[in-house]
GUBADREN-116024 format. One record per residue (C-alpha): residue number from 0; residue in one letter; chain; y, z, x. Coordinates in steps of 0.5 Angstrom, whole numbers. Example, Ala and Ser with C-alpha at 12.3 -4.5 7.8 and 13.67 -1.06 7.14 Angstrom:
2
   firo   gukol   pati      py      pz      px
      0       A      A      -9      16      25
      1       S      A      -2      14      27
***
This chain:
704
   firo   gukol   pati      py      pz      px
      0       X      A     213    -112      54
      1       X      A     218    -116      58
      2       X      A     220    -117      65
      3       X      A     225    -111      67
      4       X      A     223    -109      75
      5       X      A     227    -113      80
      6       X      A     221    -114      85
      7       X      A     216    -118      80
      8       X      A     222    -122      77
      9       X      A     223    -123      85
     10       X      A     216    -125      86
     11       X      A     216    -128      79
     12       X      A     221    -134      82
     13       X      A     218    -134      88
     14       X      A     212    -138      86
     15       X      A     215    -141      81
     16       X      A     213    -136      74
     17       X      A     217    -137      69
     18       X      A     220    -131      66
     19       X      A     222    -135      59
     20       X      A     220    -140      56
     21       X      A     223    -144      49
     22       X      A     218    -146      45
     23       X      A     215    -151      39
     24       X      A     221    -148      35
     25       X      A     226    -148      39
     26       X      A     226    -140      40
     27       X      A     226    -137      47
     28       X      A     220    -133      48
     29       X      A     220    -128      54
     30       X      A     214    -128      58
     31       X      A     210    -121      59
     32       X      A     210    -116      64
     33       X      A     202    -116      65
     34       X      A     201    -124      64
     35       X      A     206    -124      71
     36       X      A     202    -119      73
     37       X      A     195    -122      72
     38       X      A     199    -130      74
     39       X      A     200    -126      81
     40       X      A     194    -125      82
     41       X      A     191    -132      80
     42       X      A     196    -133      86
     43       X      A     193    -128      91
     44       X      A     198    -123      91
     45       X      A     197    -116      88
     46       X      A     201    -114      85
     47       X      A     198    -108      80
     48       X      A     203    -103      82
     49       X      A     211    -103      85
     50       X      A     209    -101      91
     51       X      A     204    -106      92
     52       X      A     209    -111      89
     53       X      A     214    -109      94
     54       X      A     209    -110     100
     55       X      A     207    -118      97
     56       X      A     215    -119      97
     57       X      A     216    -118     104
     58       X      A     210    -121     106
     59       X      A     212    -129     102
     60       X      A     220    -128     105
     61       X      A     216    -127     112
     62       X      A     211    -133     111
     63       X      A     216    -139     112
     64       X      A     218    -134     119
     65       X      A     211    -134     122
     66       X      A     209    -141     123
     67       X      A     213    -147     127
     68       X      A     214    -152     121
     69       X      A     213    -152     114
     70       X      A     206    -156     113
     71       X      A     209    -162     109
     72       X      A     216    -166     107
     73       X      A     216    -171     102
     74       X      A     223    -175     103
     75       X      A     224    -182      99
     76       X      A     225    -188     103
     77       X      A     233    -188     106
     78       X      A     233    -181     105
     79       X      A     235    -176     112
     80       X      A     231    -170     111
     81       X      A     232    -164     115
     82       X      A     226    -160     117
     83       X      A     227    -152     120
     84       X      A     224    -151     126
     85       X      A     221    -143     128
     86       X      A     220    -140     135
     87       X      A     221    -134     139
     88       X      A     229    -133     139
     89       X      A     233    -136     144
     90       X      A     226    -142     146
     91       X      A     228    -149     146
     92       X      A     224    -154     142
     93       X      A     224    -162     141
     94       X      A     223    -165     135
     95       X      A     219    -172     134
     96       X      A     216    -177     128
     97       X      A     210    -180     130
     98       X      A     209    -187     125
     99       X      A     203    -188     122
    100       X      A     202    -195     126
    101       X      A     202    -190     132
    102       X      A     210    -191     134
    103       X      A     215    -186     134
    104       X      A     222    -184     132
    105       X      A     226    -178     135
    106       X      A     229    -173     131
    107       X      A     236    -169     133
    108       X      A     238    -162     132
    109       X      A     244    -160     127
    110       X      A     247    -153     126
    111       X      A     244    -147     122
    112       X      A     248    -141     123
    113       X      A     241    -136     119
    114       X      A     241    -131     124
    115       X      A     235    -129     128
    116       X      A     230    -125     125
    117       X      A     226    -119     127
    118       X      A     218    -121     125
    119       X      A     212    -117     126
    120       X      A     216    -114     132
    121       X      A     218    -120     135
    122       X      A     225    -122     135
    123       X      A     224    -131     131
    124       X      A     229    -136     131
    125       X      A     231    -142     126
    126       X      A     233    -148     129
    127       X      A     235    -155     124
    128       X      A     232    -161     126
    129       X      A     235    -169     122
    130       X      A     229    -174     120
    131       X      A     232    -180     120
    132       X      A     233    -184     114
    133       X      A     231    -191     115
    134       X      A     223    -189     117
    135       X      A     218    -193     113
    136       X      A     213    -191     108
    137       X      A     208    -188     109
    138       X      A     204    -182     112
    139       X      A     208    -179     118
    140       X      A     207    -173     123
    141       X      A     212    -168     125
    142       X      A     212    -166     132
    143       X      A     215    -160     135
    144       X      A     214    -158     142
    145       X      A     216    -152     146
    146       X      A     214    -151     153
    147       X      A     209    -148     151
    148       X      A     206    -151     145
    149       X      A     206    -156     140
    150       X      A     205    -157     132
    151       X      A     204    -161     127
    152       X      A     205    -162     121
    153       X      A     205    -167     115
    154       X      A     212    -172     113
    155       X      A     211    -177     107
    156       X      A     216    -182     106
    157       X      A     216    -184      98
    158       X      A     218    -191      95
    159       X      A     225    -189      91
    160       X      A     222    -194      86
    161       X      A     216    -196      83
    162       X      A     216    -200      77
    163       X      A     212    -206      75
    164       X      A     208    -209      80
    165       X      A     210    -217      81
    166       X      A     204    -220      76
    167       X      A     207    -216      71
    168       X      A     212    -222      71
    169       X      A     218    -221      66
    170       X      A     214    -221      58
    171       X      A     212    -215      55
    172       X      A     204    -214      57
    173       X      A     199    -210      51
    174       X      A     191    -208      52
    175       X      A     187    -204      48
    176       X      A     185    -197      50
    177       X      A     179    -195      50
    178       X      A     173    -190      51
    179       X      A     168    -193      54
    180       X      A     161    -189      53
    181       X      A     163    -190      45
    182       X      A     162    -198      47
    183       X      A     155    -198      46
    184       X      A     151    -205      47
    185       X      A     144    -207      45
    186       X      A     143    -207      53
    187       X      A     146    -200      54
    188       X      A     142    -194      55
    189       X      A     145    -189      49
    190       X      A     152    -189      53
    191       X      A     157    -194      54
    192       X      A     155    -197      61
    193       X      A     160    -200      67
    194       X      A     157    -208      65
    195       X      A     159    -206      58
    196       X      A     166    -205      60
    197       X      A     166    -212      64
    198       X      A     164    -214      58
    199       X      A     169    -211      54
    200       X      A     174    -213      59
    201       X      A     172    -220      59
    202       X      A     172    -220      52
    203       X      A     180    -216      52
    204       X      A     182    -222      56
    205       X      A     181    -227      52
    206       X      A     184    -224      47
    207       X      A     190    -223      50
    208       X      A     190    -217      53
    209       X      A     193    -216      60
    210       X      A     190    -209      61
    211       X      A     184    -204      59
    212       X      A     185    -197      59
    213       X      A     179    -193      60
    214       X      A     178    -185      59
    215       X      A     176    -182      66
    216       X      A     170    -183      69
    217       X      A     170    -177      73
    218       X      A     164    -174      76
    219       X      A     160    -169      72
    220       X      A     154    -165      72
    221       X      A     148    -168      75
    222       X      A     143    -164      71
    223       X      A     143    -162      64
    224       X      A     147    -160      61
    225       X      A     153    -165      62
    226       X      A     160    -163      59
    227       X      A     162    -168      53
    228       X      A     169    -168      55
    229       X      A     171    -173      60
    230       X      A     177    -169      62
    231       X      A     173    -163      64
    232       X      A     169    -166      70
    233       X      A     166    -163      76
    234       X      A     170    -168      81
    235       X      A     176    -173      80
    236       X      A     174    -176      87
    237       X      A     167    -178      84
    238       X      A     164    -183      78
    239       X      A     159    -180      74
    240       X      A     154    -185      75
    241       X      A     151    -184      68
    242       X      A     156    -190      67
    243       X      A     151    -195      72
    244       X      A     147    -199      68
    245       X      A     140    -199      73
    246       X      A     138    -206      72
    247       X      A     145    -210      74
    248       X      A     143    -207      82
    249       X      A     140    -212      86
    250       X      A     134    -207      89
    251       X      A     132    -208      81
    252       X      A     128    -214      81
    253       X      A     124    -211      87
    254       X      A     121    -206      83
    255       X      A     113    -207      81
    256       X      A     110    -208      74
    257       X      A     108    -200      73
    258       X      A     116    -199      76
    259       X      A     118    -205      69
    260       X      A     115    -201      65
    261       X      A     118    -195      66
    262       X      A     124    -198      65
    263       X      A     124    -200      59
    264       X      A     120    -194      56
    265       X      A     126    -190      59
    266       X      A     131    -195      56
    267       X      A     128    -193      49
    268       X      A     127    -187      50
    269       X      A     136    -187      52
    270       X      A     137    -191      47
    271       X      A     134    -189      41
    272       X      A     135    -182      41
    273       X      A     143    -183      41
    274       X      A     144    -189      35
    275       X      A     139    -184      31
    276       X      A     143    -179      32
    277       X      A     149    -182      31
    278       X      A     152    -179      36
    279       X      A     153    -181      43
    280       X      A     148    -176      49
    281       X      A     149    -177      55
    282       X      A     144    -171      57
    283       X      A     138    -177      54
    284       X      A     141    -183      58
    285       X      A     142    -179      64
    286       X      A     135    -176      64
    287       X      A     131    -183      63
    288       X      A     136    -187      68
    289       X      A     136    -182      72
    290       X      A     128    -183      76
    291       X      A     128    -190      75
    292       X      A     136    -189      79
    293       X      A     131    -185      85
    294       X      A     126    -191      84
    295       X      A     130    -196      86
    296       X      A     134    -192      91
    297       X      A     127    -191      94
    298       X      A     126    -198      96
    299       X      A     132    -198     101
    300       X      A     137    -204     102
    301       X      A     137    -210     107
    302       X      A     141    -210     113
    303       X      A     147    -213     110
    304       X      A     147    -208     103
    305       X      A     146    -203     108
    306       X      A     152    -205     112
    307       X      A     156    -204     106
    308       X      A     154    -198     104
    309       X      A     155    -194     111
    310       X      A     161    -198     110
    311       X      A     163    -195     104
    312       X      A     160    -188     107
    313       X      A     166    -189     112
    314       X      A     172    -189     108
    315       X      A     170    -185     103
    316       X      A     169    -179     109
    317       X      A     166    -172     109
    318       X      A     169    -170     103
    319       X      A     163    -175      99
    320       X      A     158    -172     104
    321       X      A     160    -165     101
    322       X      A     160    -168      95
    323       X      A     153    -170      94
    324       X      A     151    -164      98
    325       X      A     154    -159      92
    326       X      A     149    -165      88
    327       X      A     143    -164      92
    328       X      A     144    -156      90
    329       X      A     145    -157      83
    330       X      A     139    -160      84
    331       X      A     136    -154      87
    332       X      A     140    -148      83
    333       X      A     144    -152      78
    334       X      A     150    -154      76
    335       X      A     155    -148      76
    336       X      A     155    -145      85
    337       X      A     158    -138      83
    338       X      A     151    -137      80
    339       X      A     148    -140      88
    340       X      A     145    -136      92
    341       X      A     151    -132      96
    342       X      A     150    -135     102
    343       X      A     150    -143      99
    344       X      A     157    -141      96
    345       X      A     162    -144     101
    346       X      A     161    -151     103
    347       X      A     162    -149     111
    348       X      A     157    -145     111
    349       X      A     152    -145     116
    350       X      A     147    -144     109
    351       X      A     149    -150     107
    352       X      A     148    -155     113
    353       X      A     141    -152     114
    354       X      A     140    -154     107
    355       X      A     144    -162     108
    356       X      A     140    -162     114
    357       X      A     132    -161     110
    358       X      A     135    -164     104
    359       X      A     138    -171     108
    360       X      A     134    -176     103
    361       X      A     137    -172      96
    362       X      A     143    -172     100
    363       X      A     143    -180     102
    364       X      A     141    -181      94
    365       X      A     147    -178      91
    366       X      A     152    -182      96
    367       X      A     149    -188      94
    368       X      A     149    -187      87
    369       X      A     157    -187      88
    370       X      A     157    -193      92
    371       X      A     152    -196      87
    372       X      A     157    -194      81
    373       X      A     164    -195      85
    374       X      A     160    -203      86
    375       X      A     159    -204      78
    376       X      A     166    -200      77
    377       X      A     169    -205      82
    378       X      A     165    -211      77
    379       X      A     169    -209      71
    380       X      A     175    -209      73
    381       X      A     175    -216      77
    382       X      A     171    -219      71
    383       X      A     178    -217      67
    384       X      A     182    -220      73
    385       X      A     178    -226      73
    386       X      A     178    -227      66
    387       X      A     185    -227      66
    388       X      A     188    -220      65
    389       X      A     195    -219      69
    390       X      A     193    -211      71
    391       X      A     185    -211      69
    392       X      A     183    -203      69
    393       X      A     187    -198      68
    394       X      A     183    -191      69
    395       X      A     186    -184      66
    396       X      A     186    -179      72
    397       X      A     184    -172      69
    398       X      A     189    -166      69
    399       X      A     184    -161      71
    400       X      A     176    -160      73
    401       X      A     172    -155      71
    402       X      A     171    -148      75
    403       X      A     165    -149      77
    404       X      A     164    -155      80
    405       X      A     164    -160      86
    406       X      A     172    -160      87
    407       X      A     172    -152      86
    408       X      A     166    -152      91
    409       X      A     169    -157      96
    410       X      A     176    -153      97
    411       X      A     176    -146      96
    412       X      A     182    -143      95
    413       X      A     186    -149      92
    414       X      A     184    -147      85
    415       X      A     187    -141      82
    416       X      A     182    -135      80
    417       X      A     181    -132      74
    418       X      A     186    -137      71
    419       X      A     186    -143      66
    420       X      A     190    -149      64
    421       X      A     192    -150      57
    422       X      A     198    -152      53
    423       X      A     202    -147      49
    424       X      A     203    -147      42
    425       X      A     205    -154      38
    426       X      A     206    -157      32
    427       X      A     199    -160      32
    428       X      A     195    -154      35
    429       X      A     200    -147      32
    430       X      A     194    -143      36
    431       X      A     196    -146      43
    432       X      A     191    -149      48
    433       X      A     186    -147      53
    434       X      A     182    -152      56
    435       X      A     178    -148      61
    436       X      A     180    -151      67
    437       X      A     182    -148      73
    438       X      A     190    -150      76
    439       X      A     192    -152      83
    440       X      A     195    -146      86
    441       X      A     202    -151      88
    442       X      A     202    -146      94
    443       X      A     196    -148      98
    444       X      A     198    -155      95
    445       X      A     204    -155      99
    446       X      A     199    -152     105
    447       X      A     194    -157     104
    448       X      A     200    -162     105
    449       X      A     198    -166      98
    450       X      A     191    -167     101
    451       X      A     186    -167      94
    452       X      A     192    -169      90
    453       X      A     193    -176      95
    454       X      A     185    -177      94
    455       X      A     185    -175      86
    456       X      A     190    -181      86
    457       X      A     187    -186      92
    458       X      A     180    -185      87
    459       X      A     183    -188      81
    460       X      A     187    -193      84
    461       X      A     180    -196      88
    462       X      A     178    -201      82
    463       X      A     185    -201      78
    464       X      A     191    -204      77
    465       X      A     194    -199      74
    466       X      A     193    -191      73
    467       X      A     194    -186      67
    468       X      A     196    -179      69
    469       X      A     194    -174      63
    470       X      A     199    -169      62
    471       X      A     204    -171      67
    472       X      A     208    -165      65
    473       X      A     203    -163      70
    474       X      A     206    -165      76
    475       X      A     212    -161      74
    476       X      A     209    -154      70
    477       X      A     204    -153      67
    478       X      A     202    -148      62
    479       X      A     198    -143      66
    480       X      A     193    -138      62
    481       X      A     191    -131      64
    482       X      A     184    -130      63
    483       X      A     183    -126      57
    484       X      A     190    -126      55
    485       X      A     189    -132      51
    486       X      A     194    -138      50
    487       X      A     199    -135      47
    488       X      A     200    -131      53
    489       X      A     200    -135      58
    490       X      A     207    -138      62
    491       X      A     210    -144      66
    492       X      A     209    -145      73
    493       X      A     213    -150      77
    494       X      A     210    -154      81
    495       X      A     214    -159      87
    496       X      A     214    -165      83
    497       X      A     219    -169      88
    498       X      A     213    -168      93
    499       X      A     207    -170      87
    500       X      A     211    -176      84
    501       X      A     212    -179      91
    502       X      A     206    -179      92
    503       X      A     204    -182      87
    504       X      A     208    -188      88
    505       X      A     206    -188      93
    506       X      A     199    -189      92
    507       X      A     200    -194      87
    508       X      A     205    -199      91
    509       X      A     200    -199      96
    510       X      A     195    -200      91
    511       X      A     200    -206      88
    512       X      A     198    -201      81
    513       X      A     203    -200      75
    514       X      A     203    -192      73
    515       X      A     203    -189      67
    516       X      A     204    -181      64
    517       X      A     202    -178      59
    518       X      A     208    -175      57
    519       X      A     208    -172      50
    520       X      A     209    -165      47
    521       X      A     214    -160      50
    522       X      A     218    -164      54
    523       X      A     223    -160      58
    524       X      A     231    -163      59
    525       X      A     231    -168      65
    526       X      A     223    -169      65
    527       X      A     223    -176      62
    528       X      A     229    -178      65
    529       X      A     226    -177      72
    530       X      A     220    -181      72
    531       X      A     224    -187      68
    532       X      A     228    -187      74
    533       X      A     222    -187      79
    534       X      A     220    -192      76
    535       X      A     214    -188      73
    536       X      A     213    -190      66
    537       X      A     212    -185      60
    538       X      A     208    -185      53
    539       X      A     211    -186      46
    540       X      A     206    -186      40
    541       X      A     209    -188      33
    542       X      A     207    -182      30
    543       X      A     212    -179      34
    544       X      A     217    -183      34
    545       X      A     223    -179      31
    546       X      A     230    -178      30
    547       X      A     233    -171      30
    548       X      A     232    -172      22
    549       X      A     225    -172      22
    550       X      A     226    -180      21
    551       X      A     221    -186      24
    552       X      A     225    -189      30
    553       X      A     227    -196      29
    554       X      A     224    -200      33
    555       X      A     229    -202      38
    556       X      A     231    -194      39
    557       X      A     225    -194      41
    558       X      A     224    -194      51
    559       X      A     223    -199      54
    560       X      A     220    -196      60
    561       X      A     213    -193      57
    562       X      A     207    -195      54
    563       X      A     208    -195      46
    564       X      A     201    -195      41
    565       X      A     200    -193      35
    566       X      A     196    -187      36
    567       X      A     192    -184      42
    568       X      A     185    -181      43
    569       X      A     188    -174      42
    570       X      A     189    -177      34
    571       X      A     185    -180      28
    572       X      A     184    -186      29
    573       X      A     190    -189      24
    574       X      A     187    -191      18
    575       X      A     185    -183      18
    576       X      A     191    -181      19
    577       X      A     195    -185      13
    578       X      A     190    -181       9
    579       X      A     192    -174      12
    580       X      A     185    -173      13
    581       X      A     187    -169      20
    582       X      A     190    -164      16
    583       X      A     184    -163      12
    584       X      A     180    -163      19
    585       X      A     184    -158      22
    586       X      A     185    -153      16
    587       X      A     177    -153      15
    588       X      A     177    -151      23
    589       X      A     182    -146      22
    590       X      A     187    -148      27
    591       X      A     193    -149      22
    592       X      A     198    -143      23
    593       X      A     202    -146      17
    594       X      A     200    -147       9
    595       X      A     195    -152       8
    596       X      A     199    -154       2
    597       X      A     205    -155       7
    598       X      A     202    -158      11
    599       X      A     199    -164       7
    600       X      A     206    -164       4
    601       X      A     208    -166      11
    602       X      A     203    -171      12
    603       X      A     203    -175       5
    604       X      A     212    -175       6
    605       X      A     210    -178      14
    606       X      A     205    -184      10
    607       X      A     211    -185       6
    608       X      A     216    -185      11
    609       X      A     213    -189      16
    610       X      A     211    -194      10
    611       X      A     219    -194       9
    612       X      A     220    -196      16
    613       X      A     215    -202      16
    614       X      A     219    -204      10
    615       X      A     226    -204      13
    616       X      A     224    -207      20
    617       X      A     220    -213      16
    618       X      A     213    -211      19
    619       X      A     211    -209      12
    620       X      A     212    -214       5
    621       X      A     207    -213      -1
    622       X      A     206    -207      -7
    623       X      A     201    -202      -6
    624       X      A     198    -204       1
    625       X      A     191    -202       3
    626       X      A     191    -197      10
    627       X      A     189    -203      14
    628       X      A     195    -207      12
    629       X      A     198    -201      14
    630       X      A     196    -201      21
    631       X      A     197    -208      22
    632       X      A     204    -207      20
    633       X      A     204    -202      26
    634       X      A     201    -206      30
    635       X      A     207    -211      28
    636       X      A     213    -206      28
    637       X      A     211    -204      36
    638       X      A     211    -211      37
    639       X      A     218    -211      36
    640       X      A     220    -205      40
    641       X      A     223    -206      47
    642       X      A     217    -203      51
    643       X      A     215    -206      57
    644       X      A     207    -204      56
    645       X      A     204    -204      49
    646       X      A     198    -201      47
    647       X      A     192    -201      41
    648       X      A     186    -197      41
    649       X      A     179    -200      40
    650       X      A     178    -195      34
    651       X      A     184    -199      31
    652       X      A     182    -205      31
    653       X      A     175    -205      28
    654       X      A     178    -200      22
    655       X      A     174    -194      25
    656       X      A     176    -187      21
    657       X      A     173    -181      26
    658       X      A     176    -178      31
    659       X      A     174    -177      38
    660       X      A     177    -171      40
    661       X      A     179    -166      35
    662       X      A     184    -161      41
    663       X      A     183    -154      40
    664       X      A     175    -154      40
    665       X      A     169    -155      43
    666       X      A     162    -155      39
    667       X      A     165    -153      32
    668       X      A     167    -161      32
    669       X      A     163    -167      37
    670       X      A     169    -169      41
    671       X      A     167    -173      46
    672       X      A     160    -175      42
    673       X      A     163    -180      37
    674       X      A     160    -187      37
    675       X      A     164    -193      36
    676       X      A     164    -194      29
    677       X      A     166    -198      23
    678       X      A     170    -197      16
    679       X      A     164    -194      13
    680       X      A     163    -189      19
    681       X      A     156    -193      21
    682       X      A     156    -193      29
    683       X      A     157    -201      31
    684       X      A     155    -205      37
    685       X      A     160    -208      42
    686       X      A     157    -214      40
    687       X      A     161    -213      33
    688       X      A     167    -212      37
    689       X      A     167    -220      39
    690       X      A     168    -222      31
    691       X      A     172    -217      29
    692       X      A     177    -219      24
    693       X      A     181    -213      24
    694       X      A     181    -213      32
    695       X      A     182    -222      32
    696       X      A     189    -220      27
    697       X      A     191    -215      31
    698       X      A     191    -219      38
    699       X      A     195    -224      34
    700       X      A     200    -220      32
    701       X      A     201    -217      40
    702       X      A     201    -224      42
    703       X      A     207    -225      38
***
């Protein structure tokens, strides 16, 4: 049943519910009656009845009126703002900025003609006050003070523009992307560690790369089971330390023979398990690291290690000891705290302190495993640097985490309830997406004056030189699902995007970071424009890369300002896709919704067509190519576009055929789990990468 009552119409654009909705067809589809009911909900606000419905309306149009000033402003740099002030009708107020290099600036009052409104019985009064347009960037305090009181609140002042960052330079940059726990090396534990990275980095360097795009490294669980997927962690402000590789910590060497022997008997108990399974277990690797990691933690640091540490443990603040608290009780009641005893549910709880307070030791260990990771991420990316990357590390920032772990358990109230993000229904995935993650409510977002989410982008940029935003269509709507409602049932909700994009840049100008969003699927009109304009770029991927006939782009139609591939983690690698190998794939997990025969019909007409307009932009020459001829050419027609950042995927340039994710699934296919491999599907090492010749063609074509 579509929207018809006034009020939850009301309430719907209030907190910025979509009520329709255009979807992969073109189609507009109006959104039901109970899914904005139960949106609502997710949101705080009962609205089960239109009674109630009225009353939660009244209570939002009276909220703004109850407090002093809005909690946070975002302005772009060289923009006067205007900031409402409210306070008991006919009171006098003064309004100043406080900069964070600790000066001030004052702000003047402006005319507004609202009328006094009556509050909870008490007559309130609007006043306007001008923030000046030439403050600096940065994190500024809004204060208003009356005679008898004085507020905050949080002011931000953004870069208009981002852009590259100087060391760019003028000429097209490239790098490989990569997955870095399916990079595997004969020294690696069963999964692709830290020193692997800096190796791989170092080597991508030496083949030209200026860059090397990782998967997020997010923090999981910490007991089993460990989610697979890397874009469903428990934090985005922490590292999982199933990446540190134990014997690259200098407190290694101090251990004795038996603490030796234990090592290497772990490592191989790691490593085998996964190479003969053929398929990468980080539950394996993270319990045989995971004692030997005590160990070591065990035999304390020296006086200038320990400096280092404590010093680690200032910058990264309260929110790092809460998070090895919901570590150390992990430990204790396991990983999901909704099932924890009710008095450990809530991170202030006196429960909690009493619990830190007997578990300090546990506590310490799990700090001092993300300094330990932070330390060998930071290696990595200055192995890249020093090698001759222009960037170095570019790491990916998840959009979500799961409902049950350390993020949702540090900051209760941000995460909506009962309520999941997903994507609605597309031509790859006709059944729509429910990843399983809870959304940011953007109210308590905007209450919380962007706190998480500057944390989220500062934890990404620490040891990078550039940060991908998965689904940055995110930071504008996301597809909110209704629990039990499934995918197809679910709407848009809007989220203040100036504010987030602003922050944002900020974080990376501040960080000399390049930024880019992945900004594929259902893109509404003026989206990519805006983030172009702030000099954000986007994503284009060949395969879709069309005109509005269905037909391959020319290389020069293709945008400038993006980070241009061939393919991505979300598809096969591209020999198996010119084999339409996905549609096989996709029908055999049921989530096609069109015919199987038109589907492949679909796939062979794109081979023909992408084969065709390698021939006509002179990437392609020969009869009959093999597909590996074929992803060269790719690789040669992308060099030919305008695109300022260029990309190849690692499984491109060894010729693997698996796929690494299969979206849409969960356990029906090993998403997350795929070893890096070569052409005949066997796992290779990450000394194979270093002689490959398919990768050695590829560099030199994106080396022009």
């Amino acid at each position: 049943m579509s929207l018809s009552d006034p009020v939850l119409i009301a309430l719907a654009d209030h907190f910025g519910i979509a009520r329709s909705f255009q979807d992969w067809k073109g189609r507009q589809t109006s959104v039901s009656e109970e899914t904005v009911r139960a949106v609502l909900a997710g949101l705080g606000v009962d609205a089960a009845t239109h009674e109630l419905a009225e009353q939660a309306l009244a209570e939002v149009r009276d909220r703004p009126w109850r407090r002093t000033l809005t909690p946070c402003t975002v302005l772009q740099e060289g923009q006067e703002g205007r900031i409402d002030v409210h306070l008991p009708a006919g009171e006098s107020v003064a309004v100043h900025i406080e900069l964070e290099d600790g000066s001030g600036r004052d702000c003047w009052q402006v005319d507004n003609w609202n009328p006094d409104r009556e509050v909870d019985g008490h007559w309130v009064g609007e006043a306007t006050f001008a923030v000046p347009g030439d403050l600096p960037l940065g994190y500024h305090t809004v204060v208003a003070t009356t005679a008898e009181h004085r507020s905050t609140a949080s002011l931000i002042v953004a870069p208009g523009w981002l852009g590259l960052p100087a060391r760019m330079g003028s000429t097209a940059s490239w790098g490989y992307a990569t997955q870095i726990y399916s990079v595997r090396s004969h020294h690696s534990w069963g999964v692709g560690d830290f020193t692997d990275l800096a190796d791989l980095a170092t080597w991508s360097a030496t083949q030209g790369a200026d860059y090397l795009l990782i998967n997020p490294v997010h923090a999981a669980e910490v007991v089993p089971p460990m989610a697979p997927s890397p874009y469903l962690p428990c934090s985005r402000l922490f590292i999982n330390p199933v990446y540190i590789r134990p014997e690259m910590i200098p407190e290694y060497h101090d251990l004795d023979d038996d603490a030796r022997d234990l090592v290497a008997r772990s490592k191989r108990i790691a490593a085998d398990g996964p190479e003969q399974a053929d398929r990468i277990d980080r539950d394996v690797s993270w319990g045989a690291k995971k004692p030997v990691l005590e160990q070591i933690h065990a035999l304390g640091l020296g006086p200038a290690r320990q400096m280092v540490f404590d010093a680690f443990r200032r910058i990264r603040g309260f929110r790092l000891h809460d998070y090895a608290i919901w570590c150390a009780l992990s430990d204790e009641h396991g990983s999901d705290w909704k099932q924890w005893p009710v008095a450990l549910q809530h991170p202030q709880s006196q429960a909690v302190a009493e619990f830190a307070a007997r578990h300090a030791e546990r506590v310490d260990f799990y700090e001092w495993l993300q300094w330990t990771a932070d330390q060998q991420l930071s290696d990595a990316h200055r192995a890249g640097r020093d090698a001759g990357m222009r960037l170095g590390l570019i790491c990916d920032l998840a959009v979500g985490v799961n409902g049950h772990g350390a993020d949702t358990w540090m900051m209760p109230g941000l995460y909506a309830e009962g309520i999941g993000v997903g994507a609605p229904p597309d031509q790859f995935n006709q059944a729509g997406q429910d990843w399983g993650q809870p959304p940011m409510r953007p109210d308590v977002l905007a209450e919380m004056a962007y706190r998480p989410f500057r944390e989220m982008v500062y934890a990404a940029l620490r040891h990078a030189g550039g940060v991908r935003i998965d689904h940055i269509l995110g930071l504008f709507r996301l597809w909110w699902v209704p629990q039990g409602l499934g995918p197809r049932n679910g709407t848009y909700i809007r989220y203040d995007y100036q504010a987030m994009v602003g922050i944002l840049a900020l974080e990376a100008h501040r960080a000399g970071a390049l930024v880019v969003g992945e900004d594929l699927g259902t893109v509404e009109p003026g989206v990519r424009d805006y983030l172009r304009d702030r000099g954000v770029l986007g994503t284009s991927v060949m395969w879709f890369e069309m005109d509005d006939s269905g037909h391959p782009l020319p290389p020069w139609a293709w945008r400038e300002y993006a980070l241009s591939s061939v393919t991505t983690h979300d598809l096969p690698p591209t020999v198996s896709y010119l084999s339409g190998a996905h549609v096989d794939a996709r029908n055999d997990l049921g989530m096609l919704t069109e015919p199987v025969e038109a589907e492949r019909a679909h796939a062979a007409a794109e081979r023909q067509s992408w084969v065709q307009a390698l021939r006509d932009c002179g990437a392609l020459t020969g009869q009959d190519p093999s597909d590996e001829q074929i992803v060269v050419a790719m690789h040669r027609m992308l060099r030919q576009t305008p695109s300022r950042v260029l990309n190849a995927s690692l499984t491109d340039a060894v010729g693997d055929r698996r796929t690494q994710n299969m979206p849409g699934t969960t356990d029906e296919y090993p998403n997350w789990r795929v070893p890096l491999s070569g052409p005949d599907g066997h796992p290779i090492w990450l000394e194979d990468v270093y002689t490959n010749p398919l990768a050695a063609e590829i560099a030199d074509v994106l080396n022009g």
